[in-house]
C-alpha positions as CSV (number, residue, x, y, z in Angstrom):
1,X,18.3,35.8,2.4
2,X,18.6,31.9,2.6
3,X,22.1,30.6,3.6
4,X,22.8,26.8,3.8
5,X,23.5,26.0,7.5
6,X,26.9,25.2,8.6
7,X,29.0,25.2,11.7
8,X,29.0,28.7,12.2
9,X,25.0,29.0,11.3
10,X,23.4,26.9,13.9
11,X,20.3,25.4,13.4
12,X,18.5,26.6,16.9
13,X,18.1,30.0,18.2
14,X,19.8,31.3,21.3
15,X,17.9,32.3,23.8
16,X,18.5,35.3,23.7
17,X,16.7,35.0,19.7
18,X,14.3,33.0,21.4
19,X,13.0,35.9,24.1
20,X,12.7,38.7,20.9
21,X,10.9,36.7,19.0
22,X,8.7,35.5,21.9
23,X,8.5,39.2,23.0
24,X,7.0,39.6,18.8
25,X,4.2,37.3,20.2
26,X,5.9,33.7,18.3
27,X,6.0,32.1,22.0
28,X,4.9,28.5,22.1
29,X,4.1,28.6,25.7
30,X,0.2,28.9,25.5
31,X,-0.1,26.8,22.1
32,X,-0.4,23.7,21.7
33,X,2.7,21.5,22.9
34,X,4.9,19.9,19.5
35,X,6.8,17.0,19.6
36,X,10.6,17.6,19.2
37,X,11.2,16.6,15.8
38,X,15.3,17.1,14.6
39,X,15.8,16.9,11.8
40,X,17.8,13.2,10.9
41,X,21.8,12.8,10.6
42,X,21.5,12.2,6.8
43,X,25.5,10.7,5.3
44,X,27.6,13.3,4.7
45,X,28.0,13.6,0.6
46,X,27.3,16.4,-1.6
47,X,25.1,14.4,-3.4
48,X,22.0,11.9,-1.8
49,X,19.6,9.6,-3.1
50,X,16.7,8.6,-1.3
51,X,14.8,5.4,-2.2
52,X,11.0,6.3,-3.3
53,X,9.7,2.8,-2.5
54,X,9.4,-0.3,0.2
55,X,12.3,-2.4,-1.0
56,X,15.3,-1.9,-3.7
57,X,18.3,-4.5,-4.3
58,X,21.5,-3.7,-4.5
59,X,23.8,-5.1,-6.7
60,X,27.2,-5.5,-7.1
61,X,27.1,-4.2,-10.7
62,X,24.8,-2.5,-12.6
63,X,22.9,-5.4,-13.6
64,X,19.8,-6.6,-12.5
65,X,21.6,-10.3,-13.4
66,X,24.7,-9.7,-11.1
67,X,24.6,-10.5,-7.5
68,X,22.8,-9.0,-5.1
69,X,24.7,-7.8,-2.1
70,X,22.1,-5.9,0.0
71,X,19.0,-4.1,0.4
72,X,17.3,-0.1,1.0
73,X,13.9,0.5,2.0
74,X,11.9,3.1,1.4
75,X,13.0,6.7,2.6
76,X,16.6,5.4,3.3
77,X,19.3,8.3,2.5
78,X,22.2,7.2,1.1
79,X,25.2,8.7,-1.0
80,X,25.1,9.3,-4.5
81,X,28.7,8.5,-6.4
82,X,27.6,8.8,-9.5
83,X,24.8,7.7,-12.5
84,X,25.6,4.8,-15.2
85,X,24.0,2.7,-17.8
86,X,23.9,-0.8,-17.1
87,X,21.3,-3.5,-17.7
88,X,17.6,-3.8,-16.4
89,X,15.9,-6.2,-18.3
90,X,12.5,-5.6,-19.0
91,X,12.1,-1.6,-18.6
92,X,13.1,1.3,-20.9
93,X,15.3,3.0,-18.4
94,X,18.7,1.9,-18.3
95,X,20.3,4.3,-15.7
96,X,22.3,2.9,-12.3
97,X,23.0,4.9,-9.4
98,X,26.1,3.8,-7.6
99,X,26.2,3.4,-3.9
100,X,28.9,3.1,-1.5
101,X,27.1,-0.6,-1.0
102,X,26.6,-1.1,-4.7
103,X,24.0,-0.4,-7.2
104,X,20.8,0.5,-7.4
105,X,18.4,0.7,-10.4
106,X,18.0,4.3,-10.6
107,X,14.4,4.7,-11.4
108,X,13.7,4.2,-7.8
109,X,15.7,6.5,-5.9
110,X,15.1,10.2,-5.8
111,X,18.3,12.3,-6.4
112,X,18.3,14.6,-3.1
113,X,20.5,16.8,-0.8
114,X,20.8,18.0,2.3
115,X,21.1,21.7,2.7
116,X,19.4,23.1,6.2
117,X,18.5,26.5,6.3
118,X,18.8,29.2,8.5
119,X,15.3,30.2,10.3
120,X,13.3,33.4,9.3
121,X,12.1,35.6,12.4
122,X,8.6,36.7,10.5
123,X,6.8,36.1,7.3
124,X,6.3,38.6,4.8
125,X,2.8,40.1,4.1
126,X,0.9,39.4,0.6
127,X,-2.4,39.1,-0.7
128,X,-2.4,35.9,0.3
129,X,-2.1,37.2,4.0
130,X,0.9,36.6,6.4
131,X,3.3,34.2,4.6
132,X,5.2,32.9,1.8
133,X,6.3,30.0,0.1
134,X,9.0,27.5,1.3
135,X,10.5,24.6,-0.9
136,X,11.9,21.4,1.1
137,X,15.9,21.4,0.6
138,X,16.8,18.2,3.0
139,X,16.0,14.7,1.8
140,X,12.9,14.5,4.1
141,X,11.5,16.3,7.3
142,X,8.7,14.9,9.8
143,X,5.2,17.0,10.1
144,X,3.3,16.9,13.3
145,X,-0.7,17.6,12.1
146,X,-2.2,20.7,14.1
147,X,-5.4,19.7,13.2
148,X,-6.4,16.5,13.5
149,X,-8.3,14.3,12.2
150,X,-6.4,14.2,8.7
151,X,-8.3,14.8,5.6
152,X,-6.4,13.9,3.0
153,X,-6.1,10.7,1.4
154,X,-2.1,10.7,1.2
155,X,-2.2,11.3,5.3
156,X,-5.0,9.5,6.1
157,X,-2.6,6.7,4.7
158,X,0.2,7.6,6.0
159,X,-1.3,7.4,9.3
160,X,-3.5,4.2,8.6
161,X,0.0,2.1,9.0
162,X,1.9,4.0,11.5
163,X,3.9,5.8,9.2
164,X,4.7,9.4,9.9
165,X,3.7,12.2,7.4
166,X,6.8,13.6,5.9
167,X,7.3,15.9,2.8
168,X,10.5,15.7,0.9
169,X,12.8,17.1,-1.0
170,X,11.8,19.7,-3.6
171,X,7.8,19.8,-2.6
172,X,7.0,23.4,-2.1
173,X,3.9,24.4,0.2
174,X,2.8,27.3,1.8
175,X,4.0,28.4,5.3
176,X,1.4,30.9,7.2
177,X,3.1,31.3,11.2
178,X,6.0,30.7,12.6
179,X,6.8,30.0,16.6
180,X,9.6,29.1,18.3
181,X,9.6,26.3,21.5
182,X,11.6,26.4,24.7
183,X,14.5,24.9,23.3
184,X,15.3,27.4,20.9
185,X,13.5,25.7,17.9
186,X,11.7,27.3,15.1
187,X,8.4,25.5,13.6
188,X,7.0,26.6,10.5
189,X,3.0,25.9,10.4
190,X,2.6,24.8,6.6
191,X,-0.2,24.3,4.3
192,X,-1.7,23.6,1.0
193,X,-3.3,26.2,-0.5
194,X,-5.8,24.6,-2.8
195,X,-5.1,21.2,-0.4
196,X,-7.9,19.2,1.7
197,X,-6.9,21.5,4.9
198,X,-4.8,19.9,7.2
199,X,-2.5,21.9,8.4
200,X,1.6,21.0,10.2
201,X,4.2,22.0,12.1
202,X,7.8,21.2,11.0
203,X,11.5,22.2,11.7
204,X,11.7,25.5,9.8
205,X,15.6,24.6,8.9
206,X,14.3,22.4,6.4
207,X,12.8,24.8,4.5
208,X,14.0,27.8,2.0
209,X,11.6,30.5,1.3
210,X,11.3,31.1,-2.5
211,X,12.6,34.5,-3.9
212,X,10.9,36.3,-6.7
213,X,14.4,36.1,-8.5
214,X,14.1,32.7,-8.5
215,X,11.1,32.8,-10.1
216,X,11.2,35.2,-12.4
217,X,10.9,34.8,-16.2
218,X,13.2,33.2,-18.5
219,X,13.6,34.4,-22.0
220,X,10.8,37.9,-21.0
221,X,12.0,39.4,-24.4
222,X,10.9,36.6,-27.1
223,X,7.5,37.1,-28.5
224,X,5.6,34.7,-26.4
225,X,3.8,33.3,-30.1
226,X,7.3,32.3,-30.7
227,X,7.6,30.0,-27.5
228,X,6.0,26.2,-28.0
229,X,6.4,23.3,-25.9
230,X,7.0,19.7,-28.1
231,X,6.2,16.3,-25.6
232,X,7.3,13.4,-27.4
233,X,5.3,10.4,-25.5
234,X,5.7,7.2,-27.5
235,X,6.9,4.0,-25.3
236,X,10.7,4.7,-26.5
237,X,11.0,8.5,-26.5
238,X,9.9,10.3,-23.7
239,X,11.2,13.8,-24.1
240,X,10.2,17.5,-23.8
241,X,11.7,20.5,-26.0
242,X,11.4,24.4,-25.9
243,X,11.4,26.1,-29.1
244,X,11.6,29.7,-29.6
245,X,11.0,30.0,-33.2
246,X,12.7,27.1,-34.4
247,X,15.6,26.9,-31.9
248,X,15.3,24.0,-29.7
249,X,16.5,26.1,-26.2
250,X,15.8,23.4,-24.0
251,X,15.7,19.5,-23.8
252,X,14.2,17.3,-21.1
253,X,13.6,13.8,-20.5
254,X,10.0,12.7,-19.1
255,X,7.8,10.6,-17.8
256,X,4.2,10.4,-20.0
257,X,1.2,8.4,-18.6
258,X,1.7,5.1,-18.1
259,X,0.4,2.6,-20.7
260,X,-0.1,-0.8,-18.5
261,X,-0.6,-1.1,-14.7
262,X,1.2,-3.3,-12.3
263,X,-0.5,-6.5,-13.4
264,X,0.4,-5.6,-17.6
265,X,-3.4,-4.4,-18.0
266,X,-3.7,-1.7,-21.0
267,X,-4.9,2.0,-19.0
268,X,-6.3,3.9,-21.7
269,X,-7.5,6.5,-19.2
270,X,-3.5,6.9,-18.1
271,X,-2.3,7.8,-21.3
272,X,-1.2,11.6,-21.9
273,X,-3.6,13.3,-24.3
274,X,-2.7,13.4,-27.9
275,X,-2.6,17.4,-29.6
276,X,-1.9,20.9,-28.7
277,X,-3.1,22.5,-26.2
278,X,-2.4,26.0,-24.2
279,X,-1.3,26.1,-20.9
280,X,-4.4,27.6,-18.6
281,X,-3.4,27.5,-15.5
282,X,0.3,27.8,-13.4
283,X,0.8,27.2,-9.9
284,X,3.6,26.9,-7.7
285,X,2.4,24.0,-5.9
286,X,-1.0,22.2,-6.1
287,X,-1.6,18.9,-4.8
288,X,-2.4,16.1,-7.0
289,X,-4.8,13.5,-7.0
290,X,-7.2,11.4,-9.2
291,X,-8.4,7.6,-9.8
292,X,-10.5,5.3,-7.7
293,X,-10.6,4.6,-3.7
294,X,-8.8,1.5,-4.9
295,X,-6.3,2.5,-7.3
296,X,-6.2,6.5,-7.2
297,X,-3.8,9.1,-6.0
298,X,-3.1,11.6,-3.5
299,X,-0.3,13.7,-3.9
300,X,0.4,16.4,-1.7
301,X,3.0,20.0,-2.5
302,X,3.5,19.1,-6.2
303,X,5.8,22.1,-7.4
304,X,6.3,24.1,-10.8
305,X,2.7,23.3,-12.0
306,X,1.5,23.9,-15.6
307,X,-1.3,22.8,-16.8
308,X,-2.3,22.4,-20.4
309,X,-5.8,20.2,-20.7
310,X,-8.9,21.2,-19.0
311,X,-9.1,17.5,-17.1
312,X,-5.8,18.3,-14.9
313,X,-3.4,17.0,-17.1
314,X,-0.2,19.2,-16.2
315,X,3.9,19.4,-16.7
316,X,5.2,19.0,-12.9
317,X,7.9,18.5,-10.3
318,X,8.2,14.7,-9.3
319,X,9.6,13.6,-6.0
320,X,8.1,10.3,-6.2
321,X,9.9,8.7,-8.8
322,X,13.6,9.3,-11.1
323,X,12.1,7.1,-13.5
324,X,12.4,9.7,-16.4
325,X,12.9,8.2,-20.1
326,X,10.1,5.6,-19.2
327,X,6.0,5.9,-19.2
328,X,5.0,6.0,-15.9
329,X,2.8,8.5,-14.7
330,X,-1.1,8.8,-14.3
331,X,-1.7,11.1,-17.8
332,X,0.5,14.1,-16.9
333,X,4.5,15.1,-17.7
334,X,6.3,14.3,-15.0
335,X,9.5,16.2,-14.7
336,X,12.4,16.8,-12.4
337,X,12.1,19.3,-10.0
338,X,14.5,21.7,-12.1
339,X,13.3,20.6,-15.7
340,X,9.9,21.7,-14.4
341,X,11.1,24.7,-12.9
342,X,12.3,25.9,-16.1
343,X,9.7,25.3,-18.1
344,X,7.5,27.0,-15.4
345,X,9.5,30.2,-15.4
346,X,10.3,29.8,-19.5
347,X,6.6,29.5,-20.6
348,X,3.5,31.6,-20.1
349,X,1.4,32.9,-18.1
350,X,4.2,34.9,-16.5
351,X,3.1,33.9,-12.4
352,X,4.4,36.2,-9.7
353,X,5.4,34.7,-6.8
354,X,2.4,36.6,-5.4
355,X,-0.1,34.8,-5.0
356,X,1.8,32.0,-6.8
357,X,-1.0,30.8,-9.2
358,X,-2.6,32.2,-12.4
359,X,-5.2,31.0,-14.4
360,X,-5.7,32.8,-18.0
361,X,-8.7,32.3,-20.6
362,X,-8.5,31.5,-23.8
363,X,-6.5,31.4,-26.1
364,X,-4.2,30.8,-23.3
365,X,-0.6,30.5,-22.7
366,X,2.1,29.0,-24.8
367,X,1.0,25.7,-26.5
368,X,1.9,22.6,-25.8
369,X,1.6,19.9,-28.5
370,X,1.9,16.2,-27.4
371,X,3.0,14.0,-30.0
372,X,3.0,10.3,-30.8
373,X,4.6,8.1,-33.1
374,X,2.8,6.9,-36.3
375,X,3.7,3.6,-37.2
């Protein structure tokens, strides 16, 4: 059972844990040595934000036209007061976070906490073979790669300018061993599933293994023909509603493919596909990736995956972004991690938590109808 770590739940083994787990043959002594990697003092605060890019002002107000009073760089943790509208001119979304230093404009910091967990001693079996999946729960934890050299674009990256590969809060991947170093430490070795193989070691605290309650089905009792899925993507109204029947049961805001790029040049090949479609395919986590050398995508441990076009286009998890109410993605529905958690237990195909991924033919799943706004 996961338990948040506190005082009295310490984040290291004793040694005397350490020696029965070694004696279960999780010693580190004959693997390869892993650099100690604790997990940071994030601020205390029940509630963190965590910028998602290089550089974000703060200002004094919520308004991109009142002074600035400081700066946050890119995975900087910081506490989250509270959300408020203010003023950004030139974007849709309108939402502030406040700071203890001020405010931010809240499409670029990731709403986060920071709840450590307490190790498991061994992984469960399943068809997938020894392990199970684990969901981050801190704002970000440092990977050492096992298997070097990396393979996948997102790491090769990473790596490319000295940054360290990190996973963050709410990205769920696989974890396949565990072993435990001389100091008491736990490591989980993670991977993706369906990834480009590289494979990690991180802090096992900073991970909770998925239940099957927490992924079991919402709603199992409606006629599944009964259940639709209604993505509103013009410029102005980004939304996403579950109906059963006619009852509107749930109501998300989203973030649709992106119209323009950086440089204000029309992307048709961005924009979220227009009609209805089935859902064909659920995962837990895939990662993500698409475009060009020069302008594509990698995107590793993308949770609560549903996809509804046969060219990738899916409802997911975002870590990368809280720009939600604004287009901004690269053709799919970006969601926050629990909006697309719901929808992923609310809709079919029903997917057990073993293995974690099903694909069904035609006619598919429950439909999905993507809608724009005639003028």
């Amino acid at each position: 059972m996961w338990k948040p770590l506190t005082k009295n739940n310490p984040s290291r083994l004793s040694r005397r844990d350490f020696l029965k787990l070694a004696a279960l043959g999780f010693g580190a002594l004959a693997l390869r040595p892993l650099t100690k990697l604790d997990l940071p003092e994030f601020p205390q605060a029940k509630w963190l934000g965590r910028v998602t890019v290089g550089k974000v002002d703060v200002f004094l107000h919520p308004d991109a036209n009142s002074q600035i009073v400081g700066a946050l760089y890119e995975d900087q943790v910081v506490p989250w007061i509270r959300e408020t509208v203010g003023s950004m001119p030139g974007r849709i979304n309108q939402r502030w976070v406040e700071t203890p230093n001020g405010f931010v404009w809240g499409g670029q910091i990731q709403p986060v906490a920071n709840l450590p967990n307490i190790p498991i001693a061994s992984l469960p079996t399943t068809s997938l073979g020894q392990g199970m999946w684990v969901e981050v729960t801190v704002p970000y934890v440092d990977l050492t790669l096992d298997n070097p050299p990396a393979r996948a674009p997102w790491l090769q990256y990473q790596l490319s300018i000295n940054l360290p590969p990190r996973f963050y809060y709410s990205q769920i991947v696989w974890a396949d061993q565990i072993r435990v170093d001389a100091d008491g430490q736990v490591w989980y070795r993670l991977n993706e599933k369906y990834g480009s193989g590289d494979l990690f070691w991180a802090p096992a605290e900073a991970f909770h293994p998925l239940t099957t309650k927490e992924i079991s089905p919402i709603s199992p009792n409606v006629d599944p023909a009964e259940k639709r899925i209604v993505v509103k993507t013009w410029e102005q109204t980004q939304t996403l509603s579950c109906f059963e029947r006619k009852a509107e049961v749930y109501f998300a805001r989203i973030s649709s493919g992106a119209l323009y790029d950086a440089w204000g040049n029309r992307v048709d090949a961005w924009e979220t596909p227009f009609g209805e479609y089935p859902i064909w395919r659920k995962a837990i986590s895939l990662p993500l990736s698409g475009g060009s050398a020069s302008s594509g995508w990698s995107l590793p441990a993308v949770g609560w995956v549903s996809l509804f076009v046969g060219t990738g286009v899916a409802i997911h998890s975002t870590y990368w972004h809280n720009n939600y109410g604004e287009p901004s993605s690269r053709g799919c529905v970006s969601a926050s991690p629990d909006d697309a958690k719901w929808v992923f237990r609310w809709s079919q195909p029903v997917v057990p938590i073993d293995p974690g991924d099903v694909t069904v033919e035609m006619p598919g799943g429950t439909k999905v109808s993507v809608e724009k706004k005639d003028f």
